[in-house]
Structures are given as C-alpha cells and as structure tokens.
Backbone as CSV, one residue per row, in Angstrom:
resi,resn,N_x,N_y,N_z,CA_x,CA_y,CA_z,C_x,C_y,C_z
1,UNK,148.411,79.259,-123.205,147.971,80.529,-122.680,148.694,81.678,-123.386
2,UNK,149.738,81.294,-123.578,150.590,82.545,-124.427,150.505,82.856,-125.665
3,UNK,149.680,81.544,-126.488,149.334,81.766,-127.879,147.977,82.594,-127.381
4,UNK,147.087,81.987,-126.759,146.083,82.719,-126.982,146.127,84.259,-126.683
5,UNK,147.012,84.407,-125.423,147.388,86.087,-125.584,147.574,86.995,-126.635
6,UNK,148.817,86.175,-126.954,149.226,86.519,-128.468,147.586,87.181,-129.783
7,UNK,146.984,85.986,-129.775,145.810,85.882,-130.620,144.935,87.444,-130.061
8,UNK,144.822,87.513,-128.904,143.807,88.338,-128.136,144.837,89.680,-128.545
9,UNK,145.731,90.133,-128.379,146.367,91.212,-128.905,145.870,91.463,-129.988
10,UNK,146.461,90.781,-130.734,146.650,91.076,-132.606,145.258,91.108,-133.158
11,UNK,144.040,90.540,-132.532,143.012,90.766,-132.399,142.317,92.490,-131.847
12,UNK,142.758,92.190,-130.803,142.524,93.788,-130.333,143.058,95.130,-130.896
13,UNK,144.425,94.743,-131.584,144.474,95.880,-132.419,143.736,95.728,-133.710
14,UNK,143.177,94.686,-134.142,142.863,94.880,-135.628,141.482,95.341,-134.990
15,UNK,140.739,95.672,-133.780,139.701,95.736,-133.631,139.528,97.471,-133.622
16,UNK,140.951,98.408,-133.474,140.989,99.774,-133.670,141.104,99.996,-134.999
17,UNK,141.114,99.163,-135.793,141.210,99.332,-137.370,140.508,98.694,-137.914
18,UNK,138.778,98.945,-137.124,137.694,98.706,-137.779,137.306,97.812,-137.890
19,UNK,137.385,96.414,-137.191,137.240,95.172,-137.097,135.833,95.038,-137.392
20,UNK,135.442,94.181,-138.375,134.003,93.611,-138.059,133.223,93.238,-137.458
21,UNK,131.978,93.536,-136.855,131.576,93.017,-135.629,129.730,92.124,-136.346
22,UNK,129.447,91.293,-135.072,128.418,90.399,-135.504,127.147,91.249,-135.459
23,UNK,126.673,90.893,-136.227,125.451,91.472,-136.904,124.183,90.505,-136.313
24,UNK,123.887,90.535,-134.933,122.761,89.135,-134.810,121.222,89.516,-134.338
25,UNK,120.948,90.795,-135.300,119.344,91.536,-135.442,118.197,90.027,-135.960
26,UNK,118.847,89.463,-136.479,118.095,87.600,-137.040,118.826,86.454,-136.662
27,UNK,118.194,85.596,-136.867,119.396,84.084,-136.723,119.847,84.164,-138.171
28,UNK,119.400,84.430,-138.853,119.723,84.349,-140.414,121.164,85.627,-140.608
29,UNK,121.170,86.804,-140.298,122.167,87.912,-140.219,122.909,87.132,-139.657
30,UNK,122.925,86.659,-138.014,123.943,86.100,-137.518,124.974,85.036,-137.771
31,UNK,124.444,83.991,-138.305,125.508,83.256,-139.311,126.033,84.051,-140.491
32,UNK,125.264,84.923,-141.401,125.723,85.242,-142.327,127.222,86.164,-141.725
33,UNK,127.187,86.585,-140.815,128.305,87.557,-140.322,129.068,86.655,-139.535
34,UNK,129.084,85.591,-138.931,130.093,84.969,-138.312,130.911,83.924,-139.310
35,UNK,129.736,83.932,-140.820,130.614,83.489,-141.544,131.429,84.215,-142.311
36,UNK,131.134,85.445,-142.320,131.955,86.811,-143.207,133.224,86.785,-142.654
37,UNK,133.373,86.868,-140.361,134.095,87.337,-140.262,135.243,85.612,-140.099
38,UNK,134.606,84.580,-139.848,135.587,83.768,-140.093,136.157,83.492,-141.481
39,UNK,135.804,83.724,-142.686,137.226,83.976,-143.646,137.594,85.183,-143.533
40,UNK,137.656,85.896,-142.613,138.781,87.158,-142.367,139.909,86.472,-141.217
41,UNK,139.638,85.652,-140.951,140.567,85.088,-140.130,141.166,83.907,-140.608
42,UNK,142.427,83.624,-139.867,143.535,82.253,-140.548,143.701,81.307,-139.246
43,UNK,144.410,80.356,-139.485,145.165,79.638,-138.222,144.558,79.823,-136.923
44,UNK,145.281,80.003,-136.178,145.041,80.196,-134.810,143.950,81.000,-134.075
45,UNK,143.932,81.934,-134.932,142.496,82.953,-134.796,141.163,82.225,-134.876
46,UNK,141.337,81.686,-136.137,140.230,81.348,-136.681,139.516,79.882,-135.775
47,UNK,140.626,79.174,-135.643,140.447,78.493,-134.366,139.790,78.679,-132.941
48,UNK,140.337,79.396,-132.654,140.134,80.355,-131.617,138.362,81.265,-131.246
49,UNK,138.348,81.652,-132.605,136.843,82.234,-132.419,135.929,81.085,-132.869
50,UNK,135.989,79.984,-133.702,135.345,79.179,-133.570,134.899,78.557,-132.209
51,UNK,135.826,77.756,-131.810,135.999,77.696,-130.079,135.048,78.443,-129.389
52,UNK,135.305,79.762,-129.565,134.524,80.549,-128.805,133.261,80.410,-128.541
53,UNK,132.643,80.621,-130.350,130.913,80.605,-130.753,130.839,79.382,-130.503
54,UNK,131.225,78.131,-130.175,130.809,76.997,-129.437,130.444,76.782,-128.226
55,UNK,131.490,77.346,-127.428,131.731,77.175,-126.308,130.452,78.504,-125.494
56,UNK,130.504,79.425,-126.036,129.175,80.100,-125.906,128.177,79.849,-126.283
57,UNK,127.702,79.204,-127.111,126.499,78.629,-127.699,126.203,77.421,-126.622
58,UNK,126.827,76.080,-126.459,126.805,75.424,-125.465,126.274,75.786,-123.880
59,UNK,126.810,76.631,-123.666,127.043,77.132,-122.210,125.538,78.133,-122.268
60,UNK,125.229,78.184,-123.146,123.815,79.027,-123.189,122.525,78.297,-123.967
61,UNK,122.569,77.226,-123.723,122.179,76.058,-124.110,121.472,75.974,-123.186
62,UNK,122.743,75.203,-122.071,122.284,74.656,-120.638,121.903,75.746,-119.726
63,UNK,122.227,77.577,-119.682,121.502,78.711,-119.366,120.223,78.519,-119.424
64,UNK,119.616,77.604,-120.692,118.080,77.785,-120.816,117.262,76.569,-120.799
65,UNK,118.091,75.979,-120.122,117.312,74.666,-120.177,117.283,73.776,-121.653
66,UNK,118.204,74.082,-122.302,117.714,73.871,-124.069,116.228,74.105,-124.538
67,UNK,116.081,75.005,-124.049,115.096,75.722,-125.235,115.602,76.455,-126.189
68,UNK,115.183,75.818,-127.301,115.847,76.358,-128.535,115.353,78.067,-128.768
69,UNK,114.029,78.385,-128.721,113.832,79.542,-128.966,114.812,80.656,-127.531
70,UNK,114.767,80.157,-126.741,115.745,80.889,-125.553,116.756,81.194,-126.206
71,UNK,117.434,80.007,-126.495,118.782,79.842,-126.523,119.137,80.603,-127.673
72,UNK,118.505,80.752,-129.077,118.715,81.613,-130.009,118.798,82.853,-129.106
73,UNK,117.541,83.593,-129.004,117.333,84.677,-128.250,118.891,85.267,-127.372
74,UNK,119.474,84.142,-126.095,119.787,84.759,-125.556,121.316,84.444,-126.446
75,UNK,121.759,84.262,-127.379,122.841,84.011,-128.084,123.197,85.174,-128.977
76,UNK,122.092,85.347,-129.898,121.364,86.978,-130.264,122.464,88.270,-129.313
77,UNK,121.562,87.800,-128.253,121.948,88.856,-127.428,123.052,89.082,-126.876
78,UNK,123.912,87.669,-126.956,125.172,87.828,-126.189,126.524,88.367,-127.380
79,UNK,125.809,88.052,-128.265,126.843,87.772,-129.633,126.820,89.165,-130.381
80,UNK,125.984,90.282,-130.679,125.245,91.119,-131.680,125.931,92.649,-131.321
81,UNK,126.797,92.922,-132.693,127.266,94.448,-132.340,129.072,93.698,-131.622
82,UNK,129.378,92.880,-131.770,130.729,92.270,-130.673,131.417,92.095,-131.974
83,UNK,132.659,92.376,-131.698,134.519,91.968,-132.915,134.776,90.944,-132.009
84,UNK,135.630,89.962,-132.605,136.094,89.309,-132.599,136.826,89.015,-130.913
85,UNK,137.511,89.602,-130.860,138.226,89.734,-129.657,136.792,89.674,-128.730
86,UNK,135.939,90.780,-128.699,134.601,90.692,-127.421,134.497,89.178,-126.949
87,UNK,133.915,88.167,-128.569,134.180,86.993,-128.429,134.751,86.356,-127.745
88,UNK,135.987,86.636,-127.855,137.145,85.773,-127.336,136.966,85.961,-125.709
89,UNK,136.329,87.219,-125.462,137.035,87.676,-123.987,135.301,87.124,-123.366
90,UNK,134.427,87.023,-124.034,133.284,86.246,-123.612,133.548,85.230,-122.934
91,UNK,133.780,84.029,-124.382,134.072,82.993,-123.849,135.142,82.244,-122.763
92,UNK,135.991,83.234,-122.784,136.905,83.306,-121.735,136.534,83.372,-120.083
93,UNK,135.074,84.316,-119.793,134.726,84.022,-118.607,133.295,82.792,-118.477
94,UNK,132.999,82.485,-119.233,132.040,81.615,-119.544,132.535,80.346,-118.753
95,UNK,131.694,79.714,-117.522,131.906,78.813,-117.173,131.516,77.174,-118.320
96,UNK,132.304,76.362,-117.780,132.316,75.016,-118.597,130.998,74.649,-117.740
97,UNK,129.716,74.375,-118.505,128.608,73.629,-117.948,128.586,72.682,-117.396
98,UNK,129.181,72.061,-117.831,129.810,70.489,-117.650,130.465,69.878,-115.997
99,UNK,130.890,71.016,-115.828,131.341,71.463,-114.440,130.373,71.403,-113.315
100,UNK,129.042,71.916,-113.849,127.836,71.971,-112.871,126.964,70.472,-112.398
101,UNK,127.457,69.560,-113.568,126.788,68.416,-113.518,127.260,67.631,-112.243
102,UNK,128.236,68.172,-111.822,128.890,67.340,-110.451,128.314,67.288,-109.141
C-alpha cells in the first residue's frame, strides 16, 4: 500500500507537468497512446498502470455481459482524455468481478 502511494504521488505530480493523457476517440488511437504512455514509464509505475488497464478492462467486460462491441465502447469511455494517475485512481475503486460470482 505504501509503494503504491508512493507511485500515485510521483504520478500526480508529473501529471502538473503535463502528463500524457489517453487518447481513446478509436480502439486503434487507444492502444497507440497507452502504448506511448507505457514507455514513459519504468518499474513500479509501469507495473502499476498496466495492472490498472487490466483490471479495468476485465471488470468492464463482465459490466457488459462480454459484449465485445460494449465493452470497447464503454472502455473508450472510461479510459479517453485520463493521465496516468486518473488510471490508477480508477482502478482503485473498481470492484474485483470475481467477487460477484459468490
């Protein structure tokens, strides 16, 4: 918990110094920019926001029943115009789906 704090700081300030944010107007823009902004990131970060775009992608998966055209759509929407940190603080309230199966 304290690394990831850590991460979410140093994140949040690089996000007042113009941080890159996702570009997800296409599915095609949207990878191209989540792959831009993951080699701007190292270690733990980079970890970290990976994690994220998983763990949100997943969880909005099962939002739509897996419909793929949904699930783009509402991923689009959750992801587009967001730095890094937004990410982070997304997936952070994002329940584990997995959880619901019980």
């Amino acid at each position: 918990m304290k690394k990831l704090m850590i991460i979410l700081i140093s994140l949040t300030l690089l996000t007042a110094c113009g941080e890159k944010k996702i570009d997800a107007s296409t599915t095609e823009s949207l990878q191209n920019s989540v792959q831009e902004i993951s080699k701007s990131l190292n270690g733990d970060e980079l970890k970290a926001f990976q994690q994220a775009i998983v763990k949100i992608s997943v969880a909005t998966a099962f939002e739509t029943k897996g419909d793929e055209v949904k699930t783009q759509e509402a991923i689009k929407n959750k992801l587009d115009g967001k730095t890094v940190a937004e990410v982070l603080e997304i997936a952070e309230k994002v329940e584990n789906p997995l959880n619901k199966l019980d």
